[in-house]
The first five atom37 places (N, CA, C, CB, O) and aatype in JSON, in Angstrom:
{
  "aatype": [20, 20, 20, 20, 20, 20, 20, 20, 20, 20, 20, 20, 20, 20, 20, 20, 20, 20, 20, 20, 20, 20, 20, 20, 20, 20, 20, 20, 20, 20, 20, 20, 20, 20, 20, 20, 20, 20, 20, 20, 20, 20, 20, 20, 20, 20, 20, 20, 20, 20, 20, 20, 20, 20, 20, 20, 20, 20, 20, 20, 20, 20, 20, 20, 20, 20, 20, 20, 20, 20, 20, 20, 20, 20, 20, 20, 20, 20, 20, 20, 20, 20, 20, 20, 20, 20, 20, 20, 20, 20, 20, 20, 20, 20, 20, 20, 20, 20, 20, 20, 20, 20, 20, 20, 20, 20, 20, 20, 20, 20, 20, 20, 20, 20, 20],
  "atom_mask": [
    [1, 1, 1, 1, 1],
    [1, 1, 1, 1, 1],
    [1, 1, 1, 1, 1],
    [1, 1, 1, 1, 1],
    [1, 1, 1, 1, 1],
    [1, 1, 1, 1, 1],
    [1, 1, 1, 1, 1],
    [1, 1, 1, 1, 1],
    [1, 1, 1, 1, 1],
    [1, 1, 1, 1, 1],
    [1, 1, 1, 1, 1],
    [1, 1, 1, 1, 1],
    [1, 1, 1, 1, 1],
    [1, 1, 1, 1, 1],
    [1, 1, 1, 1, 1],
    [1, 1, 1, 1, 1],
    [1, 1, 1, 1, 1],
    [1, 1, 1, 1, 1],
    [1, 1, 1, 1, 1],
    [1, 1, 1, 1, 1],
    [1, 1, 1, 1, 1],
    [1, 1, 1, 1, 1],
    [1, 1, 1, 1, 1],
    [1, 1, 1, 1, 1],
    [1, 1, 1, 1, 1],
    [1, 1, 1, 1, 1],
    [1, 1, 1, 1, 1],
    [1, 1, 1, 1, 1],
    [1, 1, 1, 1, 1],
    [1, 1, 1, 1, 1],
    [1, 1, 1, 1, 1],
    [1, 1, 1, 1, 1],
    [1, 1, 1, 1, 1],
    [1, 1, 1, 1, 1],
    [1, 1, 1, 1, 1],
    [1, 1, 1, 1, 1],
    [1, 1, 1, 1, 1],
    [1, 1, 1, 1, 1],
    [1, 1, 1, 1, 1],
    [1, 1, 1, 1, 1],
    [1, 1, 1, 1, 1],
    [1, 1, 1, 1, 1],
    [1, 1, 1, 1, 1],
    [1, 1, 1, 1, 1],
    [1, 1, 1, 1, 1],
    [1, 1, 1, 1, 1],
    [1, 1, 1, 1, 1],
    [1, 1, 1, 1, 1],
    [1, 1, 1, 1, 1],
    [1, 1, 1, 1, 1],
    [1, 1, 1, 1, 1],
    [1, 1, 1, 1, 1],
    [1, 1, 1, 1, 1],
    [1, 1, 1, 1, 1],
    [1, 1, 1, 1, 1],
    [1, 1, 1, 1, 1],
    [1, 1, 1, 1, 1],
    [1, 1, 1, 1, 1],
    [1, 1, 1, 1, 1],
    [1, 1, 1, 1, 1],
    [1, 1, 1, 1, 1],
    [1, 1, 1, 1, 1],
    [1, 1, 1, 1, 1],
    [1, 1, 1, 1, 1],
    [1, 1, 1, 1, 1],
    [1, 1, 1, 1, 1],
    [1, 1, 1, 1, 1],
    [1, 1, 1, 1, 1],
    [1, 1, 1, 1, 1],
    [1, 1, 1, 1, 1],
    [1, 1, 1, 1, 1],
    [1, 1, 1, 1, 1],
    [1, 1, 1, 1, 1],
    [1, 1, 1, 1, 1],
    [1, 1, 1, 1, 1],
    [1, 1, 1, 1, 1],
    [1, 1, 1, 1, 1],
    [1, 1, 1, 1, 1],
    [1, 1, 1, 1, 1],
    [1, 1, 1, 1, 1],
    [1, 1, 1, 1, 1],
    [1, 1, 1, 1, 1],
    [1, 1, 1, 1, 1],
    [1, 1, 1, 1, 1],
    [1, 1, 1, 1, 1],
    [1, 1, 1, 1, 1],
    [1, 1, 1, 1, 1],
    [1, 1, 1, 1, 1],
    [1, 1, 1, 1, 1],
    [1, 1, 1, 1, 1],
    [1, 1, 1, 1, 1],
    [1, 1, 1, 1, 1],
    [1, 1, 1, 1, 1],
    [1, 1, 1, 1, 1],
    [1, 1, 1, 1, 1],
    [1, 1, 1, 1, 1],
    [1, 1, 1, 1, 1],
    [1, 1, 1, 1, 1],
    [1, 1, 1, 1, 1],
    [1, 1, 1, 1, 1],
    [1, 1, 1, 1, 1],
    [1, 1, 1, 1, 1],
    [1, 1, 1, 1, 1],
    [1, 1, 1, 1, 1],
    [1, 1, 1, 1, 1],
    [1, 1, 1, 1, 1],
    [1, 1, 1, 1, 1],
    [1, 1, 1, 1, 1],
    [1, 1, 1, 1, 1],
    [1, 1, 1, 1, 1],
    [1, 1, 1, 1, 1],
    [1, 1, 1, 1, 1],
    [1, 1, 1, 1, 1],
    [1, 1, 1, 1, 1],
    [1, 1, 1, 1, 1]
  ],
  "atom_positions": [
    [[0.85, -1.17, 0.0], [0.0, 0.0, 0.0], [0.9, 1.23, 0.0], [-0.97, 0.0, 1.22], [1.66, 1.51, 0.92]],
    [[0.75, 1.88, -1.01], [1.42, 3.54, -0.75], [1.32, 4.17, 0.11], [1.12, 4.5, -1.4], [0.44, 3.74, 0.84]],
    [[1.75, 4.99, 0.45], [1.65, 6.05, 1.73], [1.84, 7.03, 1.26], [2.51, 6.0, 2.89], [2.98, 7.26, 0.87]],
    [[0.78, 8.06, 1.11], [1.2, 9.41, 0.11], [1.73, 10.14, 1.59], [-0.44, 10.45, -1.04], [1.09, 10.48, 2.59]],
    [[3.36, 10.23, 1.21], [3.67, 11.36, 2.25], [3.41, 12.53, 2.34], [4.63, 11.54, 2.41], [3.13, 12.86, 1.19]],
    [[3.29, 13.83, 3.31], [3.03, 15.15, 3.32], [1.48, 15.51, 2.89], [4.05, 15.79, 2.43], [1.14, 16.6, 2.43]],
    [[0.48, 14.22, 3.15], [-1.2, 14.37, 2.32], [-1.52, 14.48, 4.64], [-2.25, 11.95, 0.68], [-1.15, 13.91, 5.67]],
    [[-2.39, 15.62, 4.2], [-2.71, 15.22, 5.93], [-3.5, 14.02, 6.58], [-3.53, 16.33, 6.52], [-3.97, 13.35, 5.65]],
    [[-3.7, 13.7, 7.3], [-4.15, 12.57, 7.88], [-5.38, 12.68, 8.54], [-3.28, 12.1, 8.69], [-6.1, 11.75, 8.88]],
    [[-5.53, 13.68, 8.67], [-7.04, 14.16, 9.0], [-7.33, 15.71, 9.31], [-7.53, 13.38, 10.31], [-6.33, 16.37, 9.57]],
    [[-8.44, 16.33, 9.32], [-8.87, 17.53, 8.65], [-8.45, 17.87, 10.28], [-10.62, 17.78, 7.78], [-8.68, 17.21, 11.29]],
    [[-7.84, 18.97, 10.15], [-7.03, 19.5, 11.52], [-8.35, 19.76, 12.43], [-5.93, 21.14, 11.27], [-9.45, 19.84, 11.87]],
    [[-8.24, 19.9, 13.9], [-8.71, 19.91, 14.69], [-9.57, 18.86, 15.03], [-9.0, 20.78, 14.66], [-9.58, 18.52, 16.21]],
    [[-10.59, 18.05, 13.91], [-11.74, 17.04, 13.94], [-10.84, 15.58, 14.42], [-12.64, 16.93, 12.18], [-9.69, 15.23, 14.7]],
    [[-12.37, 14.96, 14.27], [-11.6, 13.45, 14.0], [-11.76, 13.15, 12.82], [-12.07, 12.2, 14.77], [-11.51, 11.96, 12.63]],
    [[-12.13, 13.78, 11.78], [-12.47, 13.33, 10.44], [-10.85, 13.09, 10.24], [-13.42, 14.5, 9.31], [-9.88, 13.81, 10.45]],
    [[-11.04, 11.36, 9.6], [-9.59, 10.39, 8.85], [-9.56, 11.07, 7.88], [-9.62, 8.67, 8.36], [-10.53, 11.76, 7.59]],
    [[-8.67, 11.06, 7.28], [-8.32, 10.94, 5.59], [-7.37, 10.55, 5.22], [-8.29, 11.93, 4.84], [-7.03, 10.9, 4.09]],
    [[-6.36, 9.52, 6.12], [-5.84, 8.47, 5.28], [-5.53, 7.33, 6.52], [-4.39, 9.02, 4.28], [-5.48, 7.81, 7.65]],
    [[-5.36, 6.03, 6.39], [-5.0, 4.77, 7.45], [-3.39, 4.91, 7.37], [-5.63, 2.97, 6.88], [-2.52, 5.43, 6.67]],
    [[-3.56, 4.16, 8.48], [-1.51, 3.98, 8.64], [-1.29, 2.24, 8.2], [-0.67, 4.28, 11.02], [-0.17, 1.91, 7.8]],
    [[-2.12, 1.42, 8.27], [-1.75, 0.44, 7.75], [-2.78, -0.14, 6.59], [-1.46, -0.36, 8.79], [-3.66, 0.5, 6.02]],
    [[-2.41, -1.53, 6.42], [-3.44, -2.02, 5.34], [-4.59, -3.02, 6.35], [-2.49, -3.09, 3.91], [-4.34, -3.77, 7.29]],
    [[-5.37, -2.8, 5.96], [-6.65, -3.84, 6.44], [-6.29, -5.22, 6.24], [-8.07, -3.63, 5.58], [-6.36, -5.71, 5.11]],
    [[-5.8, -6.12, 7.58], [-5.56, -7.22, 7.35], [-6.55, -7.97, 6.53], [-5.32, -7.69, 8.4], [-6.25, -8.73, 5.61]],
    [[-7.94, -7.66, 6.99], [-9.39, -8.83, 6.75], [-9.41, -8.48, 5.16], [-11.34, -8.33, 7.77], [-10.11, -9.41, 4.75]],
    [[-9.11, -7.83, 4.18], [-8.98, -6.96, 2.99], [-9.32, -5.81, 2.78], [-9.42, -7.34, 2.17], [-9.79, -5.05, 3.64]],
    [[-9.04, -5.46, 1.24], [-9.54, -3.73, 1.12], [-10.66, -3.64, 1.05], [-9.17, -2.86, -0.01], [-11.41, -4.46, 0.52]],
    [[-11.09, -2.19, 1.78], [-12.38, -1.87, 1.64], [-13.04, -1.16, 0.49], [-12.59, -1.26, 2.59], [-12.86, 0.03, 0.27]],
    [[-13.66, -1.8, -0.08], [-14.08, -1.61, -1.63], [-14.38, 0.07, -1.51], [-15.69, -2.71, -2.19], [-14.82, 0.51, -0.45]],
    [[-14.12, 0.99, -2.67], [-14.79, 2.4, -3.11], [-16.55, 2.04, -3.48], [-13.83, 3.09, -4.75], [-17.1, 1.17, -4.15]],
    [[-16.96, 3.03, -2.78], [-18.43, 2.67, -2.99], [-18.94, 4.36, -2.75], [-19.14, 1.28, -1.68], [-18.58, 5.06, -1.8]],
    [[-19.81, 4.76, -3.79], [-20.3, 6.31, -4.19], [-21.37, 6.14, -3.1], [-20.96, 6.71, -6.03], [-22.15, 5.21, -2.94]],
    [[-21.2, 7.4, -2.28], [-22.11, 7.76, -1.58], [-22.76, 9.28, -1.23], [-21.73, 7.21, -0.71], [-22.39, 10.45, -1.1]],
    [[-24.09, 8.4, -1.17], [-24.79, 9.56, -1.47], [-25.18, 11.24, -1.03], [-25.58, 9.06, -1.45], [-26.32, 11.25, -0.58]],
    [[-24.6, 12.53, -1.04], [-24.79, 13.46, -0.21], [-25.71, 14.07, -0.23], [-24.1, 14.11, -0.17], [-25.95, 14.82, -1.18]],
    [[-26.86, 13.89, 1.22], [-27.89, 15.01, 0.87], [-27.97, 16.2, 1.35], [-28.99, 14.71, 1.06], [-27.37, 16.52, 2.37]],
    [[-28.71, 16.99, 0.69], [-28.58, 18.35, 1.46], [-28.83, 19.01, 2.77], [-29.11, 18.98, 0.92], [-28.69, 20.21, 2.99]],
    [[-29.35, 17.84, 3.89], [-29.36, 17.91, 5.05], [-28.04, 17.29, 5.5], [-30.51, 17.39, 5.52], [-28.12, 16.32, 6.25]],
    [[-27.16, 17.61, 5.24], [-25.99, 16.98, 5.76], [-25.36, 17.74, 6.73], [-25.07, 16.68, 4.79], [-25.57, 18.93, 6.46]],
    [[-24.45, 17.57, 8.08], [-24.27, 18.48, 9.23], [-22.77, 19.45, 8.56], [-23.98, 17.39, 10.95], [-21.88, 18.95, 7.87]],
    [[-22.83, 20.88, 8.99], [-22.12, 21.59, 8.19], [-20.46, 20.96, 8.63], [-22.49, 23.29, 8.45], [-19.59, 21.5, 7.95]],
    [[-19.92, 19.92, 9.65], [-19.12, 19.29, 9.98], [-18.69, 18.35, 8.34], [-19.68, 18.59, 11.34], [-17.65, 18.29, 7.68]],
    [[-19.83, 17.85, 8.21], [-19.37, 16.79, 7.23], [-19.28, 17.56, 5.8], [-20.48, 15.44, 7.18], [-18.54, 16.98, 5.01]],
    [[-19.88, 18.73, 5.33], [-19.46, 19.51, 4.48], [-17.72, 19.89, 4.69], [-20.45, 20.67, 4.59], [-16.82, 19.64, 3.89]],
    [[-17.59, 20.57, 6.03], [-16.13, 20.87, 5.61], [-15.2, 20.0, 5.94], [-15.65, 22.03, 6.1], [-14.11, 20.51, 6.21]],
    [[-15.29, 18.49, 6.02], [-14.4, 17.75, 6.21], [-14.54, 17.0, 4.23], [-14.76, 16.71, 7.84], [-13.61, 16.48, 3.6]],
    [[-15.67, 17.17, 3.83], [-15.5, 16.9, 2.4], [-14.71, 18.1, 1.66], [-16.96, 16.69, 1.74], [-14.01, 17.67, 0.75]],
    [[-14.66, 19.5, 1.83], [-14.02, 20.54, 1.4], [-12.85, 19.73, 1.6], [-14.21, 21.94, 2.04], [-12.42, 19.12, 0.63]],
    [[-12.25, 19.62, 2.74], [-11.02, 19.73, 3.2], [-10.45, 18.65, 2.64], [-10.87, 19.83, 4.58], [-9.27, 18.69, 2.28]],
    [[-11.4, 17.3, 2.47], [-10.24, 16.32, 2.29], [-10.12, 16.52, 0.18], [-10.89, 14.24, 3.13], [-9.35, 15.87, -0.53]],
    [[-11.32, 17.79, -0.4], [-11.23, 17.52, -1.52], [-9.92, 18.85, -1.41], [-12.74, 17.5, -2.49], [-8.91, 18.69, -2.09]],
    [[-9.99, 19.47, -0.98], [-8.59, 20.29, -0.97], [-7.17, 19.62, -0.81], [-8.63, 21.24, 0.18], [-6.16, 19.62, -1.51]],
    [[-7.37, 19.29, -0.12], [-5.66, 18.21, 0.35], [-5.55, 17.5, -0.92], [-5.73, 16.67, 1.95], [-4.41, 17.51, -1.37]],
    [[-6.56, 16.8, -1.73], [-6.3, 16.0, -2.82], [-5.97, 16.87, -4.0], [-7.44, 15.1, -3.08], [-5.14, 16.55, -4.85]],
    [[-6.66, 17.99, -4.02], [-6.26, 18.74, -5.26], [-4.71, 19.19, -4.82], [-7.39, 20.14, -5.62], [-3.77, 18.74, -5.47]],
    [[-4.51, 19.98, -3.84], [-3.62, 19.86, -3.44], [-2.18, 19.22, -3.9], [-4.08, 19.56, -2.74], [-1.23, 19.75, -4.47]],
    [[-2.39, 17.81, -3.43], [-0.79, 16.82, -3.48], [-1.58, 16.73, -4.77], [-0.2, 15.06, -2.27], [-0.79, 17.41, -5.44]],
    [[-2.29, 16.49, -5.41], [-2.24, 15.37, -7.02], [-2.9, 16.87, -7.99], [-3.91, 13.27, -7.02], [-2.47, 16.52, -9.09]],
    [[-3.22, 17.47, -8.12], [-3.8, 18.43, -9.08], [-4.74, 17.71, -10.19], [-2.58, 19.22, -9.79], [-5.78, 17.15, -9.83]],
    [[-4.45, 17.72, -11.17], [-5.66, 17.43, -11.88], [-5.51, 15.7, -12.65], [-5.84, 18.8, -13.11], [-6.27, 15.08, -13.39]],
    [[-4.04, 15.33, -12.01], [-3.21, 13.84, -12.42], [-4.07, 12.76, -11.94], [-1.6, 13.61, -11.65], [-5.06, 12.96, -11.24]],
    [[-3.63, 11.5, -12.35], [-4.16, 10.24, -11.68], [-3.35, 10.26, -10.82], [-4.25, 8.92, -12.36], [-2.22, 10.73, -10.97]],
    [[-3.99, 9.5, -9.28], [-3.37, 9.21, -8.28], [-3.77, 7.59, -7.89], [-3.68, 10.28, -7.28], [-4.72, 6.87, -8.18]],
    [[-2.6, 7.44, -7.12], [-3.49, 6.03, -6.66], [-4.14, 6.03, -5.41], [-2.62, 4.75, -6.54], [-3.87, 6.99, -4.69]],
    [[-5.16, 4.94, -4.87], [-5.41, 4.69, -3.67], [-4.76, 5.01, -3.01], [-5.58, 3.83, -3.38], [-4.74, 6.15, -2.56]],
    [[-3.99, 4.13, -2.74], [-2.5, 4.27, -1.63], [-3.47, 4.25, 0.01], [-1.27, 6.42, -1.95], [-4.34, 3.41, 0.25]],
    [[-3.16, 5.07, 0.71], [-4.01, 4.72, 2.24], [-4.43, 5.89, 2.33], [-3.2, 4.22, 3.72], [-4.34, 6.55, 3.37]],
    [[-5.01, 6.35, 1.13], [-6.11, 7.29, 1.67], [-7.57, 6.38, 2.09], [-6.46, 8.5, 0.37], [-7.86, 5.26, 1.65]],
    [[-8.44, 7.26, 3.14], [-9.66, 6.35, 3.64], [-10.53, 5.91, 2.79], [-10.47, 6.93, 4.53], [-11.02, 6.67, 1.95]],
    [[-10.81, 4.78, 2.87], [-11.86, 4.79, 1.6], [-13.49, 5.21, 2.04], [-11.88, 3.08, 0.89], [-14.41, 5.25, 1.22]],
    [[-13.62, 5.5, 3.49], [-14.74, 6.1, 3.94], [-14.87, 7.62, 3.34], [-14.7, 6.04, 5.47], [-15.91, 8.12, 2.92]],
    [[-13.79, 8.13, 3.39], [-13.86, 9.67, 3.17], [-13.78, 10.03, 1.33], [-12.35, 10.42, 4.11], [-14.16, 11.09, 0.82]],
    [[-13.2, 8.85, 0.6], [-13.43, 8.61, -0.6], [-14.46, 8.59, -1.31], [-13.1, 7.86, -0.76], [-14.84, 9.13, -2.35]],
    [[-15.02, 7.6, -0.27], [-16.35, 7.75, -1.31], [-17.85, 8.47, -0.72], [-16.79, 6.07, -1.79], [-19.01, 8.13, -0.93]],
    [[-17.34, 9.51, 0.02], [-18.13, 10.47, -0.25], [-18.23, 11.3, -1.24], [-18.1, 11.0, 0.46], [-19.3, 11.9, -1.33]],
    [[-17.0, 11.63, -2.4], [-16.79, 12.17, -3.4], [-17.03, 11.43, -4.55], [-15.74, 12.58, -3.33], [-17.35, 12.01, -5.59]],
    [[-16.89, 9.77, -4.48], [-16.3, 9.01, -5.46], [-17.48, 9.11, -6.11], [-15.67, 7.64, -5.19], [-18.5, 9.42, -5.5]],
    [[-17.47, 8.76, -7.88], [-18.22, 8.77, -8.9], [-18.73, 9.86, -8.94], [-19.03, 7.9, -8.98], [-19.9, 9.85, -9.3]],
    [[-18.32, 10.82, -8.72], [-18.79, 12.27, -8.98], [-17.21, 13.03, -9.17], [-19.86, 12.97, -7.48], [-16.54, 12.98, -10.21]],
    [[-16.83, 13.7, -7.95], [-15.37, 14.82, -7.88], [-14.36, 14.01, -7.76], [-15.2, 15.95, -6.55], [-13.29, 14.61, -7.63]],
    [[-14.26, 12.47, -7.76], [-13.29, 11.75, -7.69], [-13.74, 10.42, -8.69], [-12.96, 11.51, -6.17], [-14.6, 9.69, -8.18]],
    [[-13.42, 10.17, -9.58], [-13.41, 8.89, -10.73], [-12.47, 8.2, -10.74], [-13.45, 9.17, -12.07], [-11.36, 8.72, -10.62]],
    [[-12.57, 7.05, -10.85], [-11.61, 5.98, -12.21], [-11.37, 6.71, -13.08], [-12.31, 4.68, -13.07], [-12.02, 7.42, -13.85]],
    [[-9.3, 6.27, -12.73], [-8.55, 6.66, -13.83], [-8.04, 5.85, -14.72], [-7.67, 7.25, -13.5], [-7.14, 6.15, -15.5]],
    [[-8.69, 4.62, -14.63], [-8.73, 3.13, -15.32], [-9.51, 2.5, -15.56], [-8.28, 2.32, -14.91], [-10.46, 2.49, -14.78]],
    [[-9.57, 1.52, -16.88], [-10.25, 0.88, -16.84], [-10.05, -0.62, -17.23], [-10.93, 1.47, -17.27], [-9.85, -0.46, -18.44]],
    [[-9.98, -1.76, -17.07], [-11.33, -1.88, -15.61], [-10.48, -0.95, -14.35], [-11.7, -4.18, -14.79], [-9.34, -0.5, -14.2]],
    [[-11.63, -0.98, -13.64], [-11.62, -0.03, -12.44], [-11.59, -1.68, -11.74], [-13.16, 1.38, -12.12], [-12.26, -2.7, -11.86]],
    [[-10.63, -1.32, -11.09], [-10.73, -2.69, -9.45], [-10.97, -1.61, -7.75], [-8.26, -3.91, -9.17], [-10.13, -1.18, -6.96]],
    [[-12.36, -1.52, -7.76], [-12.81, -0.78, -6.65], [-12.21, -1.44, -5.16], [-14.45, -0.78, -6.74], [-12.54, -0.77, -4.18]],
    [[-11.43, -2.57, -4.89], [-11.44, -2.69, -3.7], [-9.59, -3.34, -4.01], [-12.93, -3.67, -3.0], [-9.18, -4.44, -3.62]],
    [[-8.82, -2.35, -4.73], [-7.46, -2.1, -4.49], [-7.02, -1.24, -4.34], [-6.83, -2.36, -5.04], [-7.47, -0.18, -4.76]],
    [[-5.74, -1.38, -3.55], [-5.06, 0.01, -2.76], [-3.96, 0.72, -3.62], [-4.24, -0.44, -1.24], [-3.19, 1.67, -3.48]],
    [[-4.33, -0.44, -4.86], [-3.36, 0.44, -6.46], [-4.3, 0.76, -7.26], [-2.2, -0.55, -7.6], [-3.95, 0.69, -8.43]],
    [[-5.28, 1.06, -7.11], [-6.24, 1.17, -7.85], [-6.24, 3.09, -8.46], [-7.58, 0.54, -6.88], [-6.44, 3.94, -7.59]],
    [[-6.07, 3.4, -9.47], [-5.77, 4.68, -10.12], [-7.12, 5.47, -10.25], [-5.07, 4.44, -11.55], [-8.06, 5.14, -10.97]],
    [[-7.05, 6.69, -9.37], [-8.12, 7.52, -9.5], [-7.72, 8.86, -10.13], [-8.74, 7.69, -8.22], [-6.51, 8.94, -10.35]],
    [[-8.57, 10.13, -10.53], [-8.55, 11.13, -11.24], [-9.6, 12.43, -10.16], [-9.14, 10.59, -12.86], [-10.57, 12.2, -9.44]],
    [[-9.04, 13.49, -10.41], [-10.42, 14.5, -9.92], [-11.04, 15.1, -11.26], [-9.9, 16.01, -8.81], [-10.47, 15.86, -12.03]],
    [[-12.32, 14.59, -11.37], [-12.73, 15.19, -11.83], [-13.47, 16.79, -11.81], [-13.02, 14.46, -11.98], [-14.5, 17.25, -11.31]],
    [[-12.17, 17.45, -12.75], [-12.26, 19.12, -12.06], [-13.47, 20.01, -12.3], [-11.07, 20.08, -12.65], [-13.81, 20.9, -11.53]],
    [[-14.13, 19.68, -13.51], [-15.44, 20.46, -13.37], [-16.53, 20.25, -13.42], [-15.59, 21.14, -13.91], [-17.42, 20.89, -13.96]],
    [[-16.58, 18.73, -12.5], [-17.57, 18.59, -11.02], [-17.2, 18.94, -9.81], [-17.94, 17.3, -10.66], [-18.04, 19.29, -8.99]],
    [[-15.7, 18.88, -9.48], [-15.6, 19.61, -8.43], [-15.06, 20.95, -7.94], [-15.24, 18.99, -7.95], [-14.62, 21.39, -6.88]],
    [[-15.33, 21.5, -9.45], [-15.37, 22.99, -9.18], [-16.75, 23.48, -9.06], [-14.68, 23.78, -10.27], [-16.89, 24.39, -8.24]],
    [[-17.78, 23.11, -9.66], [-18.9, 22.75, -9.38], [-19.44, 22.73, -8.18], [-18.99, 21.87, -9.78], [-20.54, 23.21, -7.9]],
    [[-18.4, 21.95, -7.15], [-19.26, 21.23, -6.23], [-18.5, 22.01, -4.88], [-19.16, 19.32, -6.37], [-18.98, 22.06, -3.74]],
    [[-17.36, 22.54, -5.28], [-16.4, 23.33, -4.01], [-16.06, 24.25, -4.95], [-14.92, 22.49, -3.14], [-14.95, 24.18, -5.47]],
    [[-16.99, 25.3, -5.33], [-16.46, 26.69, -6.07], [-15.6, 27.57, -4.91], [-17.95, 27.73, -6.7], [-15.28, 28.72, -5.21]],
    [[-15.27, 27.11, -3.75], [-14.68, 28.42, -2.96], [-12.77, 27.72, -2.92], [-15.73, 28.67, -0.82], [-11.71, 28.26, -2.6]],
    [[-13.1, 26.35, -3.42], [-11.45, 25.66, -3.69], [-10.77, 25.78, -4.91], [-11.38, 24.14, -3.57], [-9.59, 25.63, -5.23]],
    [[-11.9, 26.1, -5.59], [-11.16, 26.44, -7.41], [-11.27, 27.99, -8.23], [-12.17, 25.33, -8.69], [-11.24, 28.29, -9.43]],
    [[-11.44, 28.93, -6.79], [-11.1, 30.0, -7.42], [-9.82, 30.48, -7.93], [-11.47, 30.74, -6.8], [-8.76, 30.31, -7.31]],
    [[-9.95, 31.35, -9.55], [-8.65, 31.81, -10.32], [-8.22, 32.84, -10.06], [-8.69, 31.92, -11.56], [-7.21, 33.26, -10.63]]
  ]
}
């Protein structure tokens, strides 16, 4: 499993994760799109800002891999501001190559992609 160095580990002050220190002995935990509704607590909005900032951040608009980022905090974005950068897509590997897709998630965090 990669370890993207210098990616933060969780959204400062919270407990919101955004990446593991090891690999899941029992296996990987599959990417799975989940759904955000608009009653969502303004906590879990800016821990999705934050962890979509840190990603634009270290990777910009490149494929990245899994590596030990969370896959809880993943796929709150995934199949929308975060895609398969492959195909086939193998959703439950930790080499598995993802992409941001930038204008859904400029779209979706206009206050992270101002020019």
């Amino acid at each position: 499993m990669l370890k993207h160095r210098g990616f933060p580990g969780r959204l400062t002050g919270t407990d919101f994760q955004f990446t593991v220190r090891r690999a899941n002995p029992r296996g990987v935990t599959p990417l799975t799109r989940r759904e955000r509704f608009a009653d969502r607590k303004p906590a879990d909005r800016r821990a999705d800002a934050g962890f979509m900032a840190a990603l634009w951040g270290q990777f910009g608009d490149q494929p990245f891999e899994r590596g030990n980022l969370d896959a809880g905090r993943i796929s709150w974005l995934f199949g929308r501001e975060v895609i398969p950068a492959e195909d086939p897509f193998d959703a439950a590997s930790y080499e598995a190559l993802l992409v941001i897709n930038v204008s859904v998630a400029r779209a979706s965090f206009p206050d992270l992609f101002r020019d």
